[in-house]
VOLUM-541424 format. One record per residue: residue number from 0; x, y, z of N, C-alpha, C in turn. Coordinates in nm, 2 decimals, always signed. Layout:
N
{num->NUM&nX->X&nY->Y&nZ->Z&caX->X&caY->Y&caZ->Z&cX->X&cY->Y&cZ->Z};
...
//
This chain:
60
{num->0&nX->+5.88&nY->+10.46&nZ->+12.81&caX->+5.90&caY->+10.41&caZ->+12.68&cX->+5.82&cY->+10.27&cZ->+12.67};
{num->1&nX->+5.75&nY->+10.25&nZ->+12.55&caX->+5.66&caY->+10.14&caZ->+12.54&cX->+5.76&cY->+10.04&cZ->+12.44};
{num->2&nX->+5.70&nY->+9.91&nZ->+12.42&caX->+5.82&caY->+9.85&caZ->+12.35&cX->+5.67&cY->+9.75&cZ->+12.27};
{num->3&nX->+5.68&nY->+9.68&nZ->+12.15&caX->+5.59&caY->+9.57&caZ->+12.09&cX->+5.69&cY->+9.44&cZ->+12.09};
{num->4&nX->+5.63&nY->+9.37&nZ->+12.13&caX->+5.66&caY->+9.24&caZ->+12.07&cX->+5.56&cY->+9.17&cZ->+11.98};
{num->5&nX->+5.65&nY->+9.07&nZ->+11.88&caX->+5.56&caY->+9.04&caZ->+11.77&cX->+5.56&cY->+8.89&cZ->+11.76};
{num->6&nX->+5.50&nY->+8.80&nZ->+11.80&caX->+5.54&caY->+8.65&caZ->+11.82&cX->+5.43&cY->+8.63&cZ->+11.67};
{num->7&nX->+5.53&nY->+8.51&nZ->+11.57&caX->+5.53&caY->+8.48&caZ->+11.44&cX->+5.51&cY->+8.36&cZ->+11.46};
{num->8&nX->+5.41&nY->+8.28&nZ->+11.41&caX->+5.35&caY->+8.16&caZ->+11.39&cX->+5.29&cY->+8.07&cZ->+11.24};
{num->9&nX->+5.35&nY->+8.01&nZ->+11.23&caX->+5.29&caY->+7.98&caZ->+11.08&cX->+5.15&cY->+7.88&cZ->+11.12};
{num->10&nX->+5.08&nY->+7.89&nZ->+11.03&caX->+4.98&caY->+7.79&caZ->+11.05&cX->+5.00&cY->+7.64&cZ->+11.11};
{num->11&nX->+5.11&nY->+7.59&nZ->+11.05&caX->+5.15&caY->+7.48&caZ->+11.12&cX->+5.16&cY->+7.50&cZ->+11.24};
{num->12&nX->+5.24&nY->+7.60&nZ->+11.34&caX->+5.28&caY->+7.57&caZ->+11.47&cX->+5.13&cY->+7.59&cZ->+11.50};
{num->13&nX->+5.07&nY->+7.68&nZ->+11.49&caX->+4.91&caY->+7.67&caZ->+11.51&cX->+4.84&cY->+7.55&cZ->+11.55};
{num->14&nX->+4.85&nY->+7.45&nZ->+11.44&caX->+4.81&caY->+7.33&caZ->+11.43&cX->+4.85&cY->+7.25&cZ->+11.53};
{num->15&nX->+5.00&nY->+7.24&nZ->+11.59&caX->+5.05&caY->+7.17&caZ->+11.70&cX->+5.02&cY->+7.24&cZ->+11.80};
{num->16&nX->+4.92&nY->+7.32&nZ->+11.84&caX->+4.91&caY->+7.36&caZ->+11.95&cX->+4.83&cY->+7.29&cZ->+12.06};
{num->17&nX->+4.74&nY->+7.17&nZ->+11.95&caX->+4.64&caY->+7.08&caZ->+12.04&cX->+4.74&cY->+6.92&cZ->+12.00};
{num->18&nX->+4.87&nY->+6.91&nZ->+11.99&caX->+4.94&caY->+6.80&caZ->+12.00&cX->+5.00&cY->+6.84&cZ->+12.16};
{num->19&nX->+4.99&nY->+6.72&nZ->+12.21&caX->+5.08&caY->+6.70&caZ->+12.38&cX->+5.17&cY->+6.79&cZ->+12.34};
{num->20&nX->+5.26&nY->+6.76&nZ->+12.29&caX->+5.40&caY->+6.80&caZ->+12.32&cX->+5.40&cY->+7.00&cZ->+12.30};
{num->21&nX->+5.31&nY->+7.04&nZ->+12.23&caX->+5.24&caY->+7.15&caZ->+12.27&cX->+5.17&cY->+7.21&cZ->+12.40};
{num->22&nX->+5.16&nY->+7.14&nZ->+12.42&caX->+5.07&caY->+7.16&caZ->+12.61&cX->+5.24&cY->+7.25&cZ->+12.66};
{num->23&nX->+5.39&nY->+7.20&nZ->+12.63&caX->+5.46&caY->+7.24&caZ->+12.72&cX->+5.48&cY->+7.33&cZ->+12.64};
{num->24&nX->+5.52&nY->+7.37&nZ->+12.51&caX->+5.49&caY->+7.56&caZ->+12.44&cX->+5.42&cY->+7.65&cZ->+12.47};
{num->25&nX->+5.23&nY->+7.60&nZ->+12.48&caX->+5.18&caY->+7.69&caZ->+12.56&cX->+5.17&cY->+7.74&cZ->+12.65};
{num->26&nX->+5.22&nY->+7.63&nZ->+12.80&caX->+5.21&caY->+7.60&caZ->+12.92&cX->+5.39&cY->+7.75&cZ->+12.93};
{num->27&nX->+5.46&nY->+7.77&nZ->+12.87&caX->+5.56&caY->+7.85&caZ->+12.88&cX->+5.55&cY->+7.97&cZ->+12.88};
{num->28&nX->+5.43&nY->+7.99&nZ->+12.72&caX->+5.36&caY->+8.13&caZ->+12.70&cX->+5.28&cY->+8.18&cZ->+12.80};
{num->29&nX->+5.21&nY->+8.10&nZ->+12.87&caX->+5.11&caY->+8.12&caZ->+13.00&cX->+5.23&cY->+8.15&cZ->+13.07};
{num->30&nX->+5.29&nY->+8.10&nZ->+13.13&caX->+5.42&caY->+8.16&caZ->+13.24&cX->+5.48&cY->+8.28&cZ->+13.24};
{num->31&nX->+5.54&nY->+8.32&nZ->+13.09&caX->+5.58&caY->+8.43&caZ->+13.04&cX->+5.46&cY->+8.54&cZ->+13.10};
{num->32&nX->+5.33&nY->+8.51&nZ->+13.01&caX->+5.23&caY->+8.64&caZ->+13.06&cX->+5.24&cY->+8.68&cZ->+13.22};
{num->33&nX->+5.22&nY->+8.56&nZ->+13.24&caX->+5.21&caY->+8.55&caZ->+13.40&cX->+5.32&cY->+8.67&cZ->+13.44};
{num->34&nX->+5.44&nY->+8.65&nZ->+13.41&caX->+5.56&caY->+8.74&caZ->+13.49&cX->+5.56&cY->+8.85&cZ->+13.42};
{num->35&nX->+5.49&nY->+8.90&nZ->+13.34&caX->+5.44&caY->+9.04&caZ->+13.23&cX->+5.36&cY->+9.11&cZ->+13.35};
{num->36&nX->+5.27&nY->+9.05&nZ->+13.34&caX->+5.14&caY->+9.08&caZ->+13.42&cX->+5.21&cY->+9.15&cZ->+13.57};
{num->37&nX->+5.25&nY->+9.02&nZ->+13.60&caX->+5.29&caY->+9.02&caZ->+13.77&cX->+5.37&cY->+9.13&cZ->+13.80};
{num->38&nX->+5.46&nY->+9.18&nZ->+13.70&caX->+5.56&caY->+9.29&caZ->+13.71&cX->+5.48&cY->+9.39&cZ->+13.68};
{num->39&nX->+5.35&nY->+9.43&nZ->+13.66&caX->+5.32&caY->+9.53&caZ->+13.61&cX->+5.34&cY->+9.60&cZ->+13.49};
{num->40&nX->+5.44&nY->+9.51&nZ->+13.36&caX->+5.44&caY->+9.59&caZ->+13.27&cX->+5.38&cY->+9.54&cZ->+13.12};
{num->41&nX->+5.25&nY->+9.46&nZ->+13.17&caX->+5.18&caY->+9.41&caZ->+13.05&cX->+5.09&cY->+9.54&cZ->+13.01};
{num->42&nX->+5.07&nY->+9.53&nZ->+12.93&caX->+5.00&caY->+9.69&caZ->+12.84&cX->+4.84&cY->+9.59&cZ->+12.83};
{num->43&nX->+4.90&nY->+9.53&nZ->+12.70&caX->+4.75&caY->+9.49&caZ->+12.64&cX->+4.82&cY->+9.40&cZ->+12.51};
{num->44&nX->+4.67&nY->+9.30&nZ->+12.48&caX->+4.78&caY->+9.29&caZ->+12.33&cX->+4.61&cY->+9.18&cZ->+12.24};
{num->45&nX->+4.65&nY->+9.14&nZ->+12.12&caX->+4.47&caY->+9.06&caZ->+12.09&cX->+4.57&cY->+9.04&cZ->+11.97};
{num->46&nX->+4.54&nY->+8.88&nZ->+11.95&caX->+4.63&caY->+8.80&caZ->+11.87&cX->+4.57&cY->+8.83&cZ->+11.75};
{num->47&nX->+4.60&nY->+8.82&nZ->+11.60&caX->+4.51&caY->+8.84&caZ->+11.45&cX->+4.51&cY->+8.73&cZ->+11.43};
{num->48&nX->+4.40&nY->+8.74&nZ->+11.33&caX->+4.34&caY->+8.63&caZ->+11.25&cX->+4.43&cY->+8.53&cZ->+11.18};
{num->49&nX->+4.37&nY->+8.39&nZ->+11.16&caX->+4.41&caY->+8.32&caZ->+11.11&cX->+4.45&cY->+8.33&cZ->+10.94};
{num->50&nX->+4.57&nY->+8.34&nZ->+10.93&caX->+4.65&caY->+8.34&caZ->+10.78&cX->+4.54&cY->+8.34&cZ->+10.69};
{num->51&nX->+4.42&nY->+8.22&nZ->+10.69&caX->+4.36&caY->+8.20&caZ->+10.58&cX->+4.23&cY->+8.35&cZ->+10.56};
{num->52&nX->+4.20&nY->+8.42&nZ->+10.66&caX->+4.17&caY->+8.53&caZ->+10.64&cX->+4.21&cY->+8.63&cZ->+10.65};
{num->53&nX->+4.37&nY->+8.61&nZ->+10.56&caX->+4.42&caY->+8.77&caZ->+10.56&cX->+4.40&cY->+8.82&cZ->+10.39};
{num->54&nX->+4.45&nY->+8.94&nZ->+10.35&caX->+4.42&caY->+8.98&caZ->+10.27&cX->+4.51&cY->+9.10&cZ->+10.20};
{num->55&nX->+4.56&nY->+9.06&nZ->+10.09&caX->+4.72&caY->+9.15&caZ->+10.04&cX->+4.67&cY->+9.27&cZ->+9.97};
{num->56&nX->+4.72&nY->+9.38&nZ->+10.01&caX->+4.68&caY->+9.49&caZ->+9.94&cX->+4.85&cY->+9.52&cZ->+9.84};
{num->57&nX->+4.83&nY->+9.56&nZ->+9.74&caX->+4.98&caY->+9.62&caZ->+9.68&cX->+4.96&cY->+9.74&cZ->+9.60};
{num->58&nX->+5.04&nY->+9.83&nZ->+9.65&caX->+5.03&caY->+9.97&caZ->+9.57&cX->+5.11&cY->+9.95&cZ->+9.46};
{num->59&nX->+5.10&nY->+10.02&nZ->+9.33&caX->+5.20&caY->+10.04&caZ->+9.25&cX->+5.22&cY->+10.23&cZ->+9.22};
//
């Protein structure tokens, strides 16, 4: 059984990512992978584009 996770970011946390106090949010995510990896059960994964190039489609 395979599972997704979906990590939710608004532009702003984006933006805090090159403030210090960000070095220890990313510095966690790096850790996290780390023990993904190391257990063997990282799959794969490729982050999407930035908010300002998304694009809304709506059926009626």
């Amino acid at each position: 059984m395979r599972y997704i996770m979906v990590v939710y970011e608004t532009p702003a946390d984006i933006d805090r990512r090159d403030d210090p106090a960000g070095e220890q949010y990313i510095a966690a995510w790096r850790a996290y992978y780390k023990a993904l990896e190391e257990a063997g059960v990282y799959v794969g994964g490729a982050p999407l584009k930035q908010a300002a190039t998304a694009t809304t489609v709506r059926l009626r």
